[in-house]
Residue, then its C-alpha position, 0 to 999 in steps of 0.5 A: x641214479x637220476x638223470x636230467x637235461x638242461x633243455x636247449x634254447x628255443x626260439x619264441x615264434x609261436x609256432x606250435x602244434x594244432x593240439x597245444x600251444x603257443x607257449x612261450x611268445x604270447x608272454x614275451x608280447x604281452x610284456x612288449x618284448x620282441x623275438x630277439x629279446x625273447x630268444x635272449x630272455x629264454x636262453x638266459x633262463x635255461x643257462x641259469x636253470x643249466x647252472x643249477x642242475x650242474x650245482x646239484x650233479x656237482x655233490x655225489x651224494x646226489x646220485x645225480x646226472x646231468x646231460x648238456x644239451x644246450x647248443x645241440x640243436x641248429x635253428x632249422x631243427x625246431x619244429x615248433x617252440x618247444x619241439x625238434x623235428x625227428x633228426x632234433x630229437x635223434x641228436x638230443x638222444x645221443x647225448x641221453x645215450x653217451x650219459x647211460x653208457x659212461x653211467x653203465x659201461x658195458x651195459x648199454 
């Protein structure tokens, strides 16, 4: 059995860690977009993503879980454009850990 996660909505602020990065609003300003329409454009693309892995979950035969955690994040919880702060990354585990429990009961 696979498992996937839908990412949540990220805000493009160009905030990134010292090794990597910014990721998504050097695009957004090189089409002239600002950070409300970014934001939109970001949350539209991982909705459609969420729509298909949710089609894939939907067949059986695929073997295939996926855990929603979109919405699960507050904006204060990004650390970066990409990346939670600890108590993020604990609340998007949860929701790993309720899918591997209703998948395995009594094994986790």
């Amino acid at each position: 059995m696979d498992f996937a996660h839908c990412y949540d909505f990220p805000l493009p602020t160009g905030f990134h860690p010292d090794c990597v990065g910014p990721w998504l609003k050097p695009s957004l300003d090189f089409y002239g977009w600002n950070f409300g329409q970014g934001t939109a454009i970001c949350r539209q693309a991982l909705m459609d993503f969420k729509a298909l892995l949710k089609r894939l979950a939907g067949d059986p035969a695929n073997l295939f879980t996926m855990i929603d955690t979109q919405g699960v994040l507050a904006p204060a919880d990004w650390a970066n454009e990409l990346h939670p702060y600890s108590a993020g990354f604990r609340n998007l585990a949860s929701k790993f850990v309720d899918a591997l429990r209703a998948a395995f009961p009594g094994r986790i």
